[in-house]
C-alpha positions as CSV (number, residue, x, y, z in Angstrom):
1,X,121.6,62.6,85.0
2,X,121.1,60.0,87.6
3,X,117.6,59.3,89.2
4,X,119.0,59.7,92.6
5,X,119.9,63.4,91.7
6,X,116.9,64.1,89.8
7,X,115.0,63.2,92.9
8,X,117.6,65.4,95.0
9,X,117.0,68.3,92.9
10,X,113.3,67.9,93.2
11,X,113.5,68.2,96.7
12,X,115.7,71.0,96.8
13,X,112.9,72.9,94.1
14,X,110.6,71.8,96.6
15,X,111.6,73.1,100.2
16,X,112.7,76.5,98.4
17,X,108.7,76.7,97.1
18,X,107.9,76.1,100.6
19,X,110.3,79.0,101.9
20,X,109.1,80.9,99.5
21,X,105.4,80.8,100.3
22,X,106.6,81.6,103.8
23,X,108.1,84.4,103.3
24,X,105.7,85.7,101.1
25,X,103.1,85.5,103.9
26,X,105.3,87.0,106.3
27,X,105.9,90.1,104.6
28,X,101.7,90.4,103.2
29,X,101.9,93.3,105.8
30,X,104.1,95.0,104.3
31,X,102.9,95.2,101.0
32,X,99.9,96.6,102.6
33,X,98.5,100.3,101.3
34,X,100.6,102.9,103.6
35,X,98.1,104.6,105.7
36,X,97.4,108.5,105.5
37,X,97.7,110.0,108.9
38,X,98.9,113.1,109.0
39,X,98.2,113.1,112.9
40,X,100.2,110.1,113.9
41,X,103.1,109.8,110.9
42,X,104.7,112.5,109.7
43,X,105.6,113.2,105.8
44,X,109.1,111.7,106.0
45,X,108.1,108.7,108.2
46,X,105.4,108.0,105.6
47,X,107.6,108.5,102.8
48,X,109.7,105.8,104.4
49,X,107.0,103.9,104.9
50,X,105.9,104.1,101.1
51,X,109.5,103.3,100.2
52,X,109.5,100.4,102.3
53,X,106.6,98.6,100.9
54,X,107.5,99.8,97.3
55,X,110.7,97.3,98.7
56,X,108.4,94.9,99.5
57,X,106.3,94.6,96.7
58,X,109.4,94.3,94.9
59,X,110.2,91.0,96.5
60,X,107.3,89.6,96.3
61,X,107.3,89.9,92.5
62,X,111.0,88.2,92.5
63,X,110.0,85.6,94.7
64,X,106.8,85.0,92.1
65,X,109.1,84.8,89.6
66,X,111.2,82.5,90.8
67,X,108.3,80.3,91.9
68,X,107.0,80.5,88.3
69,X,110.4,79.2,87.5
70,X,111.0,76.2,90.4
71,X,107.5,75.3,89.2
72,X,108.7,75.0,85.7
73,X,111.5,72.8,86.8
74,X,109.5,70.3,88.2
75,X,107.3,70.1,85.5
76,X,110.8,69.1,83.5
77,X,111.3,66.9,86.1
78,X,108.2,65.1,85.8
79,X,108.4,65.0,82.2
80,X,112.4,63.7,82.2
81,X,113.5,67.4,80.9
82,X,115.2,68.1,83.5
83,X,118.8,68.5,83.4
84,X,119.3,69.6,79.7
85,X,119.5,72.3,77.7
86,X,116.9,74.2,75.9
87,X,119.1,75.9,73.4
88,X,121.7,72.9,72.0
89,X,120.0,69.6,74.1
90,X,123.2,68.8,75.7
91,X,123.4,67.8,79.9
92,X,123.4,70.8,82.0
93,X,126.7,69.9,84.3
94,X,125.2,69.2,88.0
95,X,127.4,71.3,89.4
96,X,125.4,74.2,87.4
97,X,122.5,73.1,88.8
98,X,123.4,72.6,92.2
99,X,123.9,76.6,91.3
100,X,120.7,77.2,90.0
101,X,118.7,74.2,90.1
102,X,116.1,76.4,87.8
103,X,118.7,76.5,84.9
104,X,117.3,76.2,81.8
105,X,120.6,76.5,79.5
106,X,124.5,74.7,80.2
107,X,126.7,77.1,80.5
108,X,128.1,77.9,77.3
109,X,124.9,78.4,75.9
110,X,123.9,80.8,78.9
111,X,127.2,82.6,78.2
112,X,126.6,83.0,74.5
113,X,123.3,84.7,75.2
114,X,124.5,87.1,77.8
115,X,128.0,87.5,76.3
């Protein structure tokens, strides 16, 4: 892979880390513990409301995840990993990358495990 590529692709990691930590502060109110007020909310308003952050909490642990992973990435990149495959060391194409720049397999050997 080309320098000028690597470097795009660290970029790319980059600004979706940065999107990611925003979002992830946007919705901290939502993962907030739900309230008990039977006065002002009613049971099926708060059920809603306990489904609601159950939603958010979700995200926020996919959006970890995948922070754990774009930080992963750029430690490959630093570290001239990036780009290749963990299972047979052959290039990952770009084009899979431009995917997923998170990939850690090409795609035959991603196929082979989920196949």
């Amino acid at each position: 892979m080309k320098d000028t590529e690597t470097a795009r692709f660290k970029t790319i990691l980059k600004a979706r880390r940065v999107e990611l930590a925003a979002l992830s502060q946007n919705s901290a109110a939502a993962r907030r513990p739900v309230e008990l007020d039977q006065q002002s909310v009613g049971r099926l308003t708060r059920q809603d409301a306990l489904q609601q952050q159950a939603m958010a909490k979700a995200q926020e642990v996919r959006r970890v995840n995948e922070q754990h992973k774009i930080d992963a990435a750029l430690i490959r990149i630093d570290a001239d990993d990036y780009g290749w495959c963990e299972e047979c060391g052959e290039a990952i194409v770009v084009r899979r990358l431009e995917i997923d720049p998170t990939a850690l397999r090409c795609a035959a050997c991603a196929g082979a495990i989920s196949g």
